[in-house]
N, C-alpha and C positions, 0 to 999 in steps of 0.2 A: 281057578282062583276067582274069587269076587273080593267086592269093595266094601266091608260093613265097620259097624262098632267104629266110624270115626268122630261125629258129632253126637253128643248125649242125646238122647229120648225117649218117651215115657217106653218104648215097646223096645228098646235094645237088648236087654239080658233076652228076650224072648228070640230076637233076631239072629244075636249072637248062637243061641243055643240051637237054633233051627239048622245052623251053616255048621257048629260042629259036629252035633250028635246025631242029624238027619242027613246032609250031603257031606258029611264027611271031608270035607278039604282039608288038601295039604297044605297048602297058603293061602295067607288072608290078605287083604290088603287094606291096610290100616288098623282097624280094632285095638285101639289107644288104649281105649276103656275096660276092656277083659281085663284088667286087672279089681275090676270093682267087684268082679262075680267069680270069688274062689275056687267053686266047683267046675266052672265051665274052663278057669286056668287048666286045672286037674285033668281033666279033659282035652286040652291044646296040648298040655306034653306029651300027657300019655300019648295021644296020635302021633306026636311029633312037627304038628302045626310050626311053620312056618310064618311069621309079619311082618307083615312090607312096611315100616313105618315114616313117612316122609316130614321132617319136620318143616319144610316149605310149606305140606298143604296144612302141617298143625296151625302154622302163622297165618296163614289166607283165610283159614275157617273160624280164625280165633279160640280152637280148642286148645291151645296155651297162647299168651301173651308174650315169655322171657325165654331164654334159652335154660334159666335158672329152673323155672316150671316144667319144661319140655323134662329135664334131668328126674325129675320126682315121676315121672310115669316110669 
């Protein structure tokens, strides 16, 4: 398991894509954001990828604000 895709930047879709279609992981922990990158979704099932999603550390890093926001990822 590693930590990716939880705060946006400029190199994530590349980061994200590194950890599923090169190291292959079963779980992720976090990757909020894989849903911005279709293909690489396509890619997390078909594996059967596994995400750890914490919405404590979404509040702490400010990658959502509401619990309202949190709901739309």
């Amino acid at each position: 398991m590693c930590h990716c895709g939880e705060t946006f930047n400029p190199w994530i879709e590349e980061e994200l894509a590194y950890i599923l279609e090169t190291l292959r992981l079963k779980r992720l922990g976090h990757g909020i954001h894989l849903h911005r990158f279709p293909a690489l979704m396509k890619i997390a099932s078909a594996q059967g990828t596994e995400f750890e999603i914490c919405i404590s550390s979404n509040f702490a890093t400010r990658v959502v604000r509401t619990k309202r926001e949190f709901a739309r990822y």
